[in-house]
C-alpha positions as CSV (number, residue, x, y, z in Angstrom):
1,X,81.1,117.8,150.5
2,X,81.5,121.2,151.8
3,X,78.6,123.8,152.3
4,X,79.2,125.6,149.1
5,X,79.5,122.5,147.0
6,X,76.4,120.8,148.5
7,X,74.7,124.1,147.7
8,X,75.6,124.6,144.3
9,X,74.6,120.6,143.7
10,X,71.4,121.4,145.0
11,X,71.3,124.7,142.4
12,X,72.4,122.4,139.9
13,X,69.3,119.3,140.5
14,X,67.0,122.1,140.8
15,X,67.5,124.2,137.4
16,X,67.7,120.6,135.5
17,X,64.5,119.7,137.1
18,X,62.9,123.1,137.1
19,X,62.9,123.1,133.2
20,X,61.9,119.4,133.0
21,X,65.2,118.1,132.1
22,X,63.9,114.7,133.3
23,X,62.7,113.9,130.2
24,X,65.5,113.4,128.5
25,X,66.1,110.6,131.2
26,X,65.6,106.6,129.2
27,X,63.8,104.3,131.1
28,X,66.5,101.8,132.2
29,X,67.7,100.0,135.4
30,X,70.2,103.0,135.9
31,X,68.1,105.9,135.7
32,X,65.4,104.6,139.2
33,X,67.6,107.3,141.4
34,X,67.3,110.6,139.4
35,X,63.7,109.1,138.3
36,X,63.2,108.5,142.7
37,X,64.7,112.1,143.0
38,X,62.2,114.0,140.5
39,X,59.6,112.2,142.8
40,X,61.5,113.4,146.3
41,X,61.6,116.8,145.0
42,X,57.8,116.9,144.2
43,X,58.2,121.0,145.0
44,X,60.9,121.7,141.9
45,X,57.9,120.7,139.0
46,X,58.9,121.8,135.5
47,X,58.1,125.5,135.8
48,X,58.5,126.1,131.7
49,X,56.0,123.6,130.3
50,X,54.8,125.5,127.4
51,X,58.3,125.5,125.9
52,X,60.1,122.9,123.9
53,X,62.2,120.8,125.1
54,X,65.1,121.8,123.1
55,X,64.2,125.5,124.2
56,X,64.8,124.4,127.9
57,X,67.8,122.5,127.7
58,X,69.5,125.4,126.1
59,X,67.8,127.7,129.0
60,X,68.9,125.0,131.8
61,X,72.2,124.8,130.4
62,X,72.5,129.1,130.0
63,X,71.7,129.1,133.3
64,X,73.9,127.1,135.1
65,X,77.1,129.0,133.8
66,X,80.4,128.5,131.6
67,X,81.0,125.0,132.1
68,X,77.4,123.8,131.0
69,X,77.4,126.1,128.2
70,X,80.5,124.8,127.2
71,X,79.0,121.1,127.1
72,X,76.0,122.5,124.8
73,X,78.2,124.5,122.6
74,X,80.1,121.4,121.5
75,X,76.4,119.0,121.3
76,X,75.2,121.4,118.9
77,X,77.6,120.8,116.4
78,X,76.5,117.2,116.7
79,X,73.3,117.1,114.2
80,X,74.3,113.4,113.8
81,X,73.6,112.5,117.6
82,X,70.6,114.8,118.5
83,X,67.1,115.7,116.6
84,X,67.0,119.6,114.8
85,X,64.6,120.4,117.6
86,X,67.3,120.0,120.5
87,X,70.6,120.6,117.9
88,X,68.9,124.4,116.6
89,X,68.2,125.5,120.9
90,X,71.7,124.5,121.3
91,X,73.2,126.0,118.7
92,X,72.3,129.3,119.8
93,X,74.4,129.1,122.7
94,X,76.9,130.8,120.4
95,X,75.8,133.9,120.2
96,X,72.8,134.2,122.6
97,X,74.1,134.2,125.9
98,X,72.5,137.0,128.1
99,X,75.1,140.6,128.7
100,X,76.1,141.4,131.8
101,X,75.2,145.6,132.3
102,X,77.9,147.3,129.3
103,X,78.9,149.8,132.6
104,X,80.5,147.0,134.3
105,X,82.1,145.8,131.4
106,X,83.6,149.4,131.2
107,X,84.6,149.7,134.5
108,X,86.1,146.6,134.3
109,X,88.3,147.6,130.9
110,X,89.1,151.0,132.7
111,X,90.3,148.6,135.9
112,X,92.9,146.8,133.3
113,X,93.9,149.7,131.3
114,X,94.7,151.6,134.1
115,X,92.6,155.3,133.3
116,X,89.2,156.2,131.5
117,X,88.9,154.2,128.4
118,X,88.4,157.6,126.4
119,X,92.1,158.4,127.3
120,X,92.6,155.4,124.2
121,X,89.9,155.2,122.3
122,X,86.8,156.8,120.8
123,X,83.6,155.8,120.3
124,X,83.0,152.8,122.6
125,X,80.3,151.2,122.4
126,X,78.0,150.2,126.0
127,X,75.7,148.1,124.0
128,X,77.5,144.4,123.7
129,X,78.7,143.6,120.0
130,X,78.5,139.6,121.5
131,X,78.2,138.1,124.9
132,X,79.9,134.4,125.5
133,X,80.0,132.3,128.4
134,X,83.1,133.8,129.7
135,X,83.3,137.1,128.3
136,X,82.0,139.9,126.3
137,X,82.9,142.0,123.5
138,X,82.4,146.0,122.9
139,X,83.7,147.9,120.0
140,X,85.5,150.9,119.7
141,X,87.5,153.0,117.4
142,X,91.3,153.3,118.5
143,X,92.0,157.3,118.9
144,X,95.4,157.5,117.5
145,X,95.3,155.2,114.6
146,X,91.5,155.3,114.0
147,X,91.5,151.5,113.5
148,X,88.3,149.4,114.7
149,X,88.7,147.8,117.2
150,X,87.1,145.0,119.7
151,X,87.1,144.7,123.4
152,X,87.2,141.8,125.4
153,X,86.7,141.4,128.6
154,X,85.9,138.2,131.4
155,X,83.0,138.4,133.1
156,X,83.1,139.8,136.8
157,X,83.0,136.8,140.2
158,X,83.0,134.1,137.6
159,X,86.2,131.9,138.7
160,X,84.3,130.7,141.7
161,X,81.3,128.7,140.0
162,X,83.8,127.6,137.3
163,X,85.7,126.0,140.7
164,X,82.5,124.7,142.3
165,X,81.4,123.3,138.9
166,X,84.9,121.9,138.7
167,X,84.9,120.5,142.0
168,X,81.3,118.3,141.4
169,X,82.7,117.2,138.1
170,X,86.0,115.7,139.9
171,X,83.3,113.9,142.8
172,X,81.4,112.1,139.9
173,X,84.4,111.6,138.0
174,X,85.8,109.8,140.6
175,X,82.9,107.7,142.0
176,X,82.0,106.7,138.1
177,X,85.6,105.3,138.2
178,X,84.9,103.5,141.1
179,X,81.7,102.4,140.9
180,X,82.2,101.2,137.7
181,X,85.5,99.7,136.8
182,X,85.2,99.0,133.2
183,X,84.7,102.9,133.3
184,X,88.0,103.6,134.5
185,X,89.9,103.0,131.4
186,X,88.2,105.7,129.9
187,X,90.0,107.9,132.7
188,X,86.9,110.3,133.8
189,X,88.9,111.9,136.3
190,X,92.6,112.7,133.7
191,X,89.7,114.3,131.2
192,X,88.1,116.6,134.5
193,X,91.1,117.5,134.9
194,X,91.9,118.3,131.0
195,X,88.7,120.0,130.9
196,X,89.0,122.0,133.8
197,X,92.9,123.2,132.3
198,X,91.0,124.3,129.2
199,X,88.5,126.7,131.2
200,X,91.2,128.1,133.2
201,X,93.1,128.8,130.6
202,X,90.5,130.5,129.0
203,X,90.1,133.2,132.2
204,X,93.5,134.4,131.2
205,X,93.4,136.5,128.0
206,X,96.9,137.5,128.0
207,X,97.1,133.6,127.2
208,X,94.5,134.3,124.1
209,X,96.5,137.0,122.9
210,X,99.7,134.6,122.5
211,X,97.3,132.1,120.9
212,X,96.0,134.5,118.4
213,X,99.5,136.2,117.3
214,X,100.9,132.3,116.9
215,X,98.4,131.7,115.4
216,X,98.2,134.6,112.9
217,X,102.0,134.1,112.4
218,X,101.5,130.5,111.2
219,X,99.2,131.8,108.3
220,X,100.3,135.3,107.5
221,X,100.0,135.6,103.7
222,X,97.1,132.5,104.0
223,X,93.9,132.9,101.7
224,X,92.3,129.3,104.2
225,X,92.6,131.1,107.3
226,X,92.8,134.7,108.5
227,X,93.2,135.5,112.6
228,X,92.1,139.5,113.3
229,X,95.3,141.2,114.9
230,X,95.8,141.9,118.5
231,X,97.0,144.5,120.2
232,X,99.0,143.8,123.3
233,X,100.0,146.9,124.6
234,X,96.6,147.4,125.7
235,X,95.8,143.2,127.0
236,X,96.2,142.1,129.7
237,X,94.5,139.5,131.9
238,X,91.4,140.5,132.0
239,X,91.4,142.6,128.9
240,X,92.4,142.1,125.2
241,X,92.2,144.4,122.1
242,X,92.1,143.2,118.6
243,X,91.1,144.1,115.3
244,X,87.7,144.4,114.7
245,X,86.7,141.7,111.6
246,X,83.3,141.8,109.5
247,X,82.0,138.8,108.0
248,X,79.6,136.3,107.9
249,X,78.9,133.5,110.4
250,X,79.9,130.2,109.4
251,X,76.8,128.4,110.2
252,X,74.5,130.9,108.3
253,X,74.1,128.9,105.2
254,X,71.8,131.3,103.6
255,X,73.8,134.6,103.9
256,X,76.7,132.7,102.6
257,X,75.2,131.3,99.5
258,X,73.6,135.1,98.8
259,X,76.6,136.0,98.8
260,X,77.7,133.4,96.0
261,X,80.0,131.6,98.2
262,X,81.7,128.6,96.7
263,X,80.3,126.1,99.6
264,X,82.4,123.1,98.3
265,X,85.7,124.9,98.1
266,X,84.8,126.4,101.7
267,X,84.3,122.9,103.0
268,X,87.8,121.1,102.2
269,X,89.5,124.6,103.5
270,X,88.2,123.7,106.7
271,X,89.2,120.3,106.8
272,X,92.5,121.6,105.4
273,X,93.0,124.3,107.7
274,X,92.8,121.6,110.3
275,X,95.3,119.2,109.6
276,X,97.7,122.1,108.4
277,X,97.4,123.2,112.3
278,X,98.1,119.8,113.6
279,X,100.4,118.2,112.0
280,X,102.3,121.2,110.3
281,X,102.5,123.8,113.0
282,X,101.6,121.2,116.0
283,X,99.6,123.8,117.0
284,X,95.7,124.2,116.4
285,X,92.6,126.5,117.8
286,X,90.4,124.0,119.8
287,X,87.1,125.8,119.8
288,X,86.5,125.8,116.2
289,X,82.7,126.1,117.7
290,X,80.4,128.2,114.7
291,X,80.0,130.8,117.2
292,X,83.5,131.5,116.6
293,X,84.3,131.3,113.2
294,X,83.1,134.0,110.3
295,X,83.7,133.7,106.5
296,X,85.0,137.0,104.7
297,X,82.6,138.9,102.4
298,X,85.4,139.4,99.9
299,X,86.1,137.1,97.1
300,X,83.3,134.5,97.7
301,X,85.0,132.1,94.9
302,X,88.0,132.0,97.4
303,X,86.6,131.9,100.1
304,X,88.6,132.7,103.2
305,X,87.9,131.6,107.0
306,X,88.1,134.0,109.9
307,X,89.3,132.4,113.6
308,X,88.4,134.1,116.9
309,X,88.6,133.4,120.5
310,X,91.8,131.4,120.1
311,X,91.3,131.0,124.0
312,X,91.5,127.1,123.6
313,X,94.3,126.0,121.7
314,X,96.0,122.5,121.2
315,X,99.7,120.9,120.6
316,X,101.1,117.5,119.7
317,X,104.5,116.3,120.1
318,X,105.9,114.6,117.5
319,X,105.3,111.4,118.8
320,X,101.9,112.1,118.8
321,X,101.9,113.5,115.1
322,X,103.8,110.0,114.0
323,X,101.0,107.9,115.4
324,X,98.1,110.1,114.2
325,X,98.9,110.4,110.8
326,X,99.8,106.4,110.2
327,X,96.7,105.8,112.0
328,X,94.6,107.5,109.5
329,X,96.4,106.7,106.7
330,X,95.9,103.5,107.4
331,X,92.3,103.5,108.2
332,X,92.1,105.8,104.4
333,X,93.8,102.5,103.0
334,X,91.9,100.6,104.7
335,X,94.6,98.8,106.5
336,X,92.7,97.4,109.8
337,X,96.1,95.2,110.6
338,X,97.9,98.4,110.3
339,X,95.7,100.3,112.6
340,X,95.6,96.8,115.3
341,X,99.3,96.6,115.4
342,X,99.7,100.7,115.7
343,X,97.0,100.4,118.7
344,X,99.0,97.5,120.2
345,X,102.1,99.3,119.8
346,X,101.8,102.2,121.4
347,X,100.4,101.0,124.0
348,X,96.9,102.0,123.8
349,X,95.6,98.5,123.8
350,X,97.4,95.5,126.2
351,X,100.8,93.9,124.3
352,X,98.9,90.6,124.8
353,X,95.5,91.9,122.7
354,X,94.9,89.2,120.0
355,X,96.0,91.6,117.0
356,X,93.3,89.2,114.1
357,X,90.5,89.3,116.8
358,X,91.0,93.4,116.9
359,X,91.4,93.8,113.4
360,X,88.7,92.3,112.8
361,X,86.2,94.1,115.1
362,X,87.6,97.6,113.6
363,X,87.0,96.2,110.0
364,X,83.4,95.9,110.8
365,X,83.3,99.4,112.5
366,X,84.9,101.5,110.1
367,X,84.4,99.5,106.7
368,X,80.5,101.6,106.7
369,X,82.8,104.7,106.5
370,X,84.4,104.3,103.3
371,X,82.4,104.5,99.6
372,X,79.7,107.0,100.8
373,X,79.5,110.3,100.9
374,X,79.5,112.3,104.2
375,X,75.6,113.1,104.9
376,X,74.9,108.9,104.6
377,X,77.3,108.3,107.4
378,X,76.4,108.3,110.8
379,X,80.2,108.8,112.7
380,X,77.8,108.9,115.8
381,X,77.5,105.4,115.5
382,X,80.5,104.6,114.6
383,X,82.2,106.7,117.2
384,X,79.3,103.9,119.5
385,X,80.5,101.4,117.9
386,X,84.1,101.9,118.4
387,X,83.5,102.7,121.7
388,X,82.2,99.1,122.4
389,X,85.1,97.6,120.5
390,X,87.7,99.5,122.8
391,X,85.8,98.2,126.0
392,X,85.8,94.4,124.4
393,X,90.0,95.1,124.1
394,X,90.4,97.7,127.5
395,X,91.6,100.4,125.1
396,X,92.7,103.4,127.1
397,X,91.4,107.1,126.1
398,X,94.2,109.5,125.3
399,X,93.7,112.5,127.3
400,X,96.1,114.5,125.7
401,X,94.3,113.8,122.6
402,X,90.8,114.5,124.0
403,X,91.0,118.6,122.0
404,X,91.9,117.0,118.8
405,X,89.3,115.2,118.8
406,X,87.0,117.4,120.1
407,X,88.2,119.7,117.2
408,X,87.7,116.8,114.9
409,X,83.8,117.0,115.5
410,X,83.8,120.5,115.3
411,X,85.4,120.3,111.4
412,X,83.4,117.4,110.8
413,X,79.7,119.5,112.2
414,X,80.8,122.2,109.9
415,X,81.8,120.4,106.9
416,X,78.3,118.7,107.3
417,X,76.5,121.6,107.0
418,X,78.7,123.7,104.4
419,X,78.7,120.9,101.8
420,X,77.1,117.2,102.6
421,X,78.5,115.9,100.6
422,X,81.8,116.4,101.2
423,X,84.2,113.2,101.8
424,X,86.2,114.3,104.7
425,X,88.8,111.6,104.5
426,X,89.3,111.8,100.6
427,X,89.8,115.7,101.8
428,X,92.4,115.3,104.0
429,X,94.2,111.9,102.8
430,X,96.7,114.0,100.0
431,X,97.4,116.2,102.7
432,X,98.6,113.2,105.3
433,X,100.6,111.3,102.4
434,X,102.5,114.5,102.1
435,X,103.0,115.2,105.6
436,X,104.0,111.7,106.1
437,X,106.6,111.7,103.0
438,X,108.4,114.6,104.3
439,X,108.7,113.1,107.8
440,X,110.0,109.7,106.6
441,X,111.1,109.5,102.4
442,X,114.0,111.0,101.0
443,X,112.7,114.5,101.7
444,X,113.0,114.1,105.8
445,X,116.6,113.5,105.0
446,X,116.6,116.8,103.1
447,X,114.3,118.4,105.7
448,X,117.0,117.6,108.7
449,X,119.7,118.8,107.0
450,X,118.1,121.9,105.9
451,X,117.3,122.2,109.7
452,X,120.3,121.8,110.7
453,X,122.2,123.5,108.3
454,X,123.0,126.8,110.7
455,X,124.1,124.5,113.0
456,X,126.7,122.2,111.3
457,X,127.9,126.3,109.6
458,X,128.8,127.3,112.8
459,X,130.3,124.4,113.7
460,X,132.5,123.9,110.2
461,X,135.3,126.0,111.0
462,X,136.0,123.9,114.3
463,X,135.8,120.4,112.5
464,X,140.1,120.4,111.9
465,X,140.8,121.0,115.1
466,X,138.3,118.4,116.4
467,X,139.4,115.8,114.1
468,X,142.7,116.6,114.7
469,X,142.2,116.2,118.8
470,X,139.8,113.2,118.2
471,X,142.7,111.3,116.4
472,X,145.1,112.4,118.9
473,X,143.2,110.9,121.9
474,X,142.5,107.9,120.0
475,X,146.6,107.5,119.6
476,X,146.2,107.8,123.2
477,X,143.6,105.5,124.4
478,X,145.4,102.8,121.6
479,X,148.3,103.2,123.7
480,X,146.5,102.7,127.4
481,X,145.1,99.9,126.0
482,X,148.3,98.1,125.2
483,X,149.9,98.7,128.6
484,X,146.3,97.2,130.4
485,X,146.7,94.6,127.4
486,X,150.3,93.6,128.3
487,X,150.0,93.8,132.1
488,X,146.9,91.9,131.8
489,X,149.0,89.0,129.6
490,X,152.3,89.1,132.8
491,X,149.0,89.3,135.6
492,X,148.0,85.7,133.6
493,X,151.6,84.5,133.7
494,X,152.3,85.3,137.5
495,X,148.7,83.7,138.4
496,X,149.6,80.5,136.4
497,X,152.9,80.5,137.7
498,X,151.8,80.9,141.7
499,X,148.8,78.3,140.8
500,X,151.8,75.5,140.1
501,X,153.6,75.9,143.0
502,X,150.6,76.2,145.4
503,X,150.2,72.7,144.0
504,X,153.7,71.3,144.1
505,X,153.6,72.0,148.1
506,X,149.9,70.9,148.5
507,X,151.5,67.6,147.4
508,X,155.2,67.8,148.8
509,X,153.1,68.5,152.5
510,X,150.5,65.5,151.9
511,X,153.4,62.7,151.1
512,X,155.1,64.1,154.3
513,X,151.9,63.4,156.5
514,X,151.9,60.3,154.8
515,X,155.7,59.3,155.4
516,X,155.4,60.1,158.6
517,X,153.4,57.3,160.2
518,X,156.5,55.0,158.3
519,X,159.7,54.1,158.5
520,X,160.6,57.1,156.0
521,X,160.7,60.1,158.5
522,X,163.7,62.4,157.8
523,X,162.0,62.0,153.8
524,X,158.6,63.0,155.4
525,X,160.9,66.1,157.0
526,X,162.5,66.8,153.6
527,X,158.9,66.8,151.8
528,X,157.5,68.7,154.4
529,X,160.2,71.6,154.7
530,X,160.0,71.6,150.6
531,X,156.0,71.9,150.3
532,X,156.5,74.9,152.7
533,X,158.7,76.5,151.4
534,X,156.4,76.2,147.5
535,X,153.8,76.9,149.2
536,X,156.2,80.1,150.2
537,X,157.2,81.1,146.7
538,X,153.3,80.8,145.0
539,X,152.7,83.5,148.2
540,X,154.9,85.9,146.5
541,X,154.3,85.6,143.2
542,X,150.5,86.3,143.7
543,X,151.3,89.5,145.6
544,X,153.2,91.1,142.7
C-alpha cells in the first residue's frame, strides 16, 4: 500500500473507533482481529460516549466523506434490517450534511460560469438551501426571466478521497475474494468497480443535466412524476442550474398527511413510477434516496412525486428487461419451476443445477411473501435467506443489476413508510402482465410493425425494382447451377471411365508377369504392351 493509502486506512480505523463503532462488532470467530485492534490502539478510546450509538454511526460515517455517506444513505431506508434508533441517525444523512463556507461555493460557480454570478442572476443566496455529500445547492433568481432558480455545485479537492476510498475498497474486495472463495461468486471486486462508476459519474453534472432532461422528457405531461427543468446554457461540469421546486419531503409523514395527502394512492405511484422507468423507458433514477425526492403541495388527492439529483441513473437492455419481468411474474404466480429454469437458463445458476432441488429451496424462501401485507414481511430475511439458497447453488450476482436492485429497496423503504400496508407485488403485477403482452402477444407483432413502419415507407417505392433484380439473379444462379450440375454429371463419367481402364491394365500387366516365367512369352509381351498402353488411356481421361 502506498503512503497516502496507508494513511487514509489509518484515518479510516481511527474515526470508526474514535466514535465507538466497535460495538456494532458480534462476538464471533471472525471478529478476534478488529476486536485485537481496538485493544492495540488503546490510545483511539471512544471519544463520544455520551451519545447514542445511532448518533455516532451517522457522525463516523459524515465524517469519513461521500463514499461512507453513501453506504448510510441507502441503510437508512432499511427500517426492516436495523432498529429506529440507528435507521432515524441515518436517515438524516439526507439533508444534514455539514456546508462548506457559501463564498467558496460562489467562487466556485463564478469559476464555471466564466464572470461574477450577478452578471446572470439576482438575488443569490450565500446561506446553503441543502448540503449533500457531493455537492451543495444555493438559490437564486435568474435576471432576465425572473425564474427561481437552484445552484449546484461539487464540493472543492473532493475527487482525491473518493479515489483513496476507492482504492481501499478494491484491496478488501480483492482479498475477501481470495480469502474466501465461496465469496467470489458474489463478485466483490465487479460491484467496487460498479460502485465506484456510480460516484464518478456523479462528480460530473453535465452528466446529471442529460439525466434530468431524459428524464423529464420521458414523463412530460405525467401527474406520477415531475423532474424540475434544467438549464444548460449555464451547466457545466462543475455547475448546473435548474428550476427551483417547492414541496414537501417524501419521508415527512406528518406534513404530508396535514396536508391531506392521499398516502395510499402516493404509495403505488411510487412503485409505478418504477417499473414505468425500467421496463418502459429502460431508463430509471437510481438514487430514489428520501433526501431526494419531494411530494407537490398541489392537488394532495393526486398526488404528484418530484425527482432530483438524477446524478445516478440506470439502463437495461432488452435482454435484461425479458428476464426481469418473467422472473417476477413468475415469482407473483407463484411459479418456483418457472423462476429455477429462468435462473438455470440464463446462466445465473450452473446448466447442471438440479432444477426440483432449487425449486424447491425458493418455494420455501419466497412462499412467506405472498398473502400478507407489506409491514408483516420481513424482505430482510428473505433477501438472507435467498442469499443462502444462492450459495447452496453458486448463483452468481449480476453486477449490472446491482442499481436496480438497489433502487428496488429504496421504493420498497418508501412504500413502507407512505402506506404499510401496501402490497408491492399486487402493485406492480398488472403493470408487468402488460408490459410483457406487448413484448410477446399479438400486440408485439403490432408494436414492430408500427416501429418499423418509417422504415419499410421509405423503402416501398424500391421493392419493384428489387424484386425485379432478385428474380433476375435467381434466373441466373438457376443457370450456374446447371452447368456445375452437368459438368459435375461428365466429371462422374470420365472418373468411372478412367477407373476401368486403370483396372483392365492392372490385370493385362499382372497375367504378363505371370506368363512370363512360362512357356507363353510373346502372350506375356502382348499382355504386357496392352496393360500399358490402358494404363495409358485411364491417364488421359483423368486429366480432362
Amino acid at each position: 500500500m502506498t503512503p497516502s493509502e496507508l494513511k487514509r486506512l489509518y484515518h479510516i480505523v481511527k474515526v470508526q473507533l474514535e466514535y465507538g463503532l466497535d460495538e456494532l462488532i458480534p462476538t464471533h470467530q471472525l471478529t478476534k482481529a478488529p476486536l485485537l485492534a481496538r485493544k492495540s490502539l488503546f490510545w483511539m478510546q471512544n471519544q463520544h460516549p455520551d451519545k447514542p450509538l445511532g448518533e455516532r454511526l451517522r457522525l463516523a460515517l459524515q465524517e469519513l466523506g461521500p463514499v461512507w455517506i453513501k453506504f448510510g444513505q441507502m441503510m437508512s431506508t432499511r427500517r426492516d434490517l436495523f432498529p429506529p434508533h440507528i435507521a432515524d441517525q441515518l436517515a438524516l444523512l439526507q439533508d444534514q450534511v455539514s456546508p462548506f463556507d457559501g463564498r467558496l461555493a460562489k467562487s466556485q460557480m463564478e469559476l464555471a460560469l466564466g464572470g461574477p454570478i450577478e452578471q446572470w442572476f439576482d438575488d443569490f443566496e450565500i446561506e446553503p438551501l441543502a448540503s449533500a455529500s457531493i455537492a451543495q445547492v444555493h438559490t437564486a433568481t435568474h435576471r432576465e426571466t425572473g425564474q427561481e432558480v437552484v445552484l449546484k455545485v461539487i464540493r472543492p479537492d473532493i475527487r482525491p478521497v473518493i479515489d483513496a476510498d476507492i482504492k481501499l475498497m478494491y484491496r478488501m474486495a480483492r482479498i475477501v475474494a481470495k480469502v474466501l472463495p465461496e465469496a467470489r461468486r458474489l463478485k466483490p471486486v465487479e460491484v467496487v468497480r460498479e460502485y465506484e462508476k456510480t460516484l464518478l459519474d456523479e462528480l460530473d453534472l453535465r452528466r446529471e443535466a442529460a439525466n434530468a432532461i431524459q428524464l423529464r422528457r420521458n414523463f412530460e405531461g405525467s401527474e406520477e412524476l415531475y423532474v424540475p427543468e434544467v438549464l444548460p446554457d449555464f451547466s457545466s461540469e462543475t455547475l448546473m442550474v435548474s428550476e427551483r421546486i417547492y414541496g414537501i419531503q417524501v419521508s415527512d409523514i406528518p406534513a404530508l398527511e396535514a396536508n391531506g395527502t392521499d398516502m395510499k394512492l402516493l404509495a403505488e405511484r411510487g412503485v409505478s413510477v418504477f417499473f414505468t422507468q425500467v421496463f418502459r423507458d429502460s431508463f430509471f433514477h437510481a438514487d430514489m434516496h428520501p433526501g431526494n425526492v419531494f411530494v407537490s403541495y398541489d392537488h394532495p388527492e393526486n398526488p404528484r412525486w418530484i425527482g432530483l439529483d438524477c446524478g445516478i441513473v440506470g439502463t437495461l437492455n432488452s435482454e435484461d428487461k425479458r428476464y426481469l419481468a418473467e422472473n417476477f411474474l413468475a415469482f407473483f404466480n407463484r411459479d418456483y419451476r418457472k423462476v429455477a429454469e429462468l435462473h438455470v437458463d440464463s446462466g445465473w445458476v450452473p446448466m447442471d443445477t438440479n432444477v426440483d432441488e432449487f425449486e424447491f429451496a425458493i418455494r420455501m424462501v419466497c412462499e412467506p411473501i405472498f398473502a400478507k401485507p407489506l409491514c408483516e414481511i420481513s424482505f430482510g430475511h428473505v433477501l438472507l435467506n435467498l442469499f443462502n439458497t444462492a450459495r447452496r447453488f453458486n448463483m452468481e450476482v449480476q453486477p449490472q443489476l446491482v442499481l436496480l436492485q438497489k433502487t428496488l429497496l429504496y421504493i420498497e423503504g418508501l412504500g413502507r413508510q407512505l402506506y404499510p400496508q401496501l402490497d408491492l407485488w399486487e402493485t406492480a403485477k398488472p403493470f408487468l402482465e402488460e408490459w410483457m403482452a406487448n413484448q410477446v402477444g399479438p400486440q408485439a407483432v403490432i408494436n414492430g410493425i408500427k416501429e418499423r413502419a418509417p422504415f419499410w415507407a421509405e423503402k416501398l417505392p424500391e421493392l419493384p425494382e428489387l424484386l425485379y433484380d432478385s428474380l433476375k439473379q435467381g434466373k441466373a444462379m438457376n443457370q450456374r447451377m446447371d452447368m456445375l450440375y452437368q459438368g459435375y454429371r461428365a466429371t462422374k463419367r470420365q472418373q468411372g471411365t478412367g477407373k476401368f481402364l486403370f483396372g483392365v491394365g492392372a490385370t493385362l500387366i499382372v497375367c504378363s508377369a505371370i506368363l512370363l516365367e512360362g512357356p507363353y512369352q510373346q502372350l506375356s509381351v502382348v499382355s504386357g504392351v496392352a496393360g500399358i498402353t490402358f494404363w495409358l488411356l485411364s491417364w488421359r481421361t483423368y486429366r480432362r
